[in-house]
LOGU-782992 format. One line per 3 residues: number of its first residue (from 1); their letters; for each residue x, y, z of C-alpha. Coordinates in steps of 0.05 Angstrom, whole numbers, m for minus. Layout:
<pts>
NUM) A) X Y Z  ...
</pts>
This chain:
<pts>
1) XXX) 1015 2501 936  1051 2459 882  1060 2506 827
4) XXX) 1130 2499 800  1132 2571 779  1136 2591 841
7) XXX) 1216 2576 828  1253 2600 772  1316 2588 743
10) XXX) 1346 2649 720  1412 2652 668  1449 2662 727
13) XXX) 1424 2596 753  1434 2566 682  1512 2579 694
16) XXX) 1514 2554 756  1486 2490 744  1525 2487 681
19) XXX) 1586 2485 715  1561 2434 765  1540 2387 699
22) XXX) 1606 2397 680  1646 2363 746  1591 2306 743
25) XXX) 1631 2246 736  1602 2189 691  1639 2141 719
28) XXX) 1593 2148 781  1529 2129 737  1520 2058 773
31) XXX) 1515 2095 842  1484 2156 826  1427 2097 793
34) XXX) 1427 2063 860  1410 2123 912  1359 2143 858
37) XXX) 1313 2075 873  1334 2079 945  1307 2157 940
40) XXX) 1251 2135 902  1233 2076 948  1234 2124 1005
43) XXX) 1179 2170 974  1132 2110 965  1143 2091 1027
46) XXX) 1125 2154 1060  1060 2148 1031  1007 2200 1000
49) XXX) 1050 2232 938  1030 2295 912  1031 2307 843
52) XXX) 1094 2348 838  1124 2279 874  1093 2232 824
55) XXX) 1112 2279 760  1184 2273 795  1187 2202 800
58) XXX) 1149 2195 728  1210 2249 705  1263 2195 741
61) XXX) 1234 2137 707  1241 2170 631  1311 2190 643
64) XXX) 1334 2127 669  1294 2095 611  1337 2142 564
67) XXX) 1406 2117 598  1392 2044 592  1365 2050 519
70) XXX) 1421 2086 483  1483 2062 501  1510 2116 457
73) XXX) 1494 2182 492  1540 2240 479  1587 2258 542
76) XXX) 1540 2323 561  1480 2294 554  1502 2233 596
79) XXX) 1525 2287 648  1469 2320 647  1414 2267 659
82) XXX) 1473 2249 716  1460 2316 748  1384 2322 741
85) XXX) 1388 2251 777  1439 2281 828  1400 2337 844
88) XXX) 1338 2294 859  1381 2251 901  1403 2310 935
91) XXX) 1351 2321 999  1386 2396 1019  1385 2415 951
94) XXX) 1361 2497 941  1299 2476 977  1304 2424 1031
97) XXX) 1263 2369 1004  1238 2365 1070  1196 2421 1075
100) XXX) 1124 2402 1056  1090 2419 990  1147 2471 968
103) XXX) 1207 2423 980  1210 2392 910  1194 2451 873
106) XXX) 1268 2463 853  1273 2391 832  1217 2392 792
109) XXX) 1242 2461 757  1309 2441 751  1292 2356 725
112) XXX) 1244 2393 678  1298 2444 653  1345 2387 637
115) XXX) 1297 2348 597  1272 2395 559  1349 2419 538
118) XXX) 1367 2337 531  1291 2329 491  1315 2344 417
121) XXX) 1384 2310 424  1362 2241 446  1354 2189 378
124) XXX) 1282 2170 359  1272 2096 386  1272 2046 332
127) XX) 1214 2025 309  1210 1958 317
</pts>
């Protein structure tokens, strides 16, 4: 019931949501952090997560690792992280995140998407 091919994000999709990345305002990072614990906190305490759920919130966790350890992010990858966030947050999003076991399936699609575009732009962590 989970599998995240059953949506797809076609080009036409791509340029949609690329436009969207591109009214994300930065300056909103400190809120758009805040509803994403409050969204997360909600999920755990709802209970049994499936696995797309917990591969979300795993997904939420590495990007918001990403923003607090390079303070020198480039302007579209700091929007886009910003959006993937945003769309999470977002509970009427192309699927209602309501709906059971198919209501994150955009999320996850769209989360995954945006890391794998952000993936070979982010600096290697200094070894330490």
């Amino acid at each position: 019931m989970n599998d995240p091919k059953l949506f797809q994000i076609t080009d036409e999709d791509k340029v949609h949501y690329h436009d969207l990345i591109e009214k994300v305002d930065i300056d909103n990072k400190d809120s758009i952090i805040k509803l994403l614990g409050l969204k997360i906190q909600d999920m755990l305490d709802g209970g049994d997560l499936n696995s797309l759920e917990t591969e979300l919130i795993k997904n939420m966790a590495r990007l918001s690792e990403i923003l607090e350890e390079y303070n020198e992010l480039s302007k579209p990858i700091l929007k886009k992280i910003l959006f993937a966030m945003s769309y999470f947050i977002d509970e009427n999003d192309e699927i209602p995140d309501i709906i059971p076991d198919y209501g994150y399936l955009d999320d996850i699609t769209i989360v995954s998407w945006i890391m794998s575009d952000i993936e070979s732009q982010i600096p290697e962590k200094p070894k330490r």
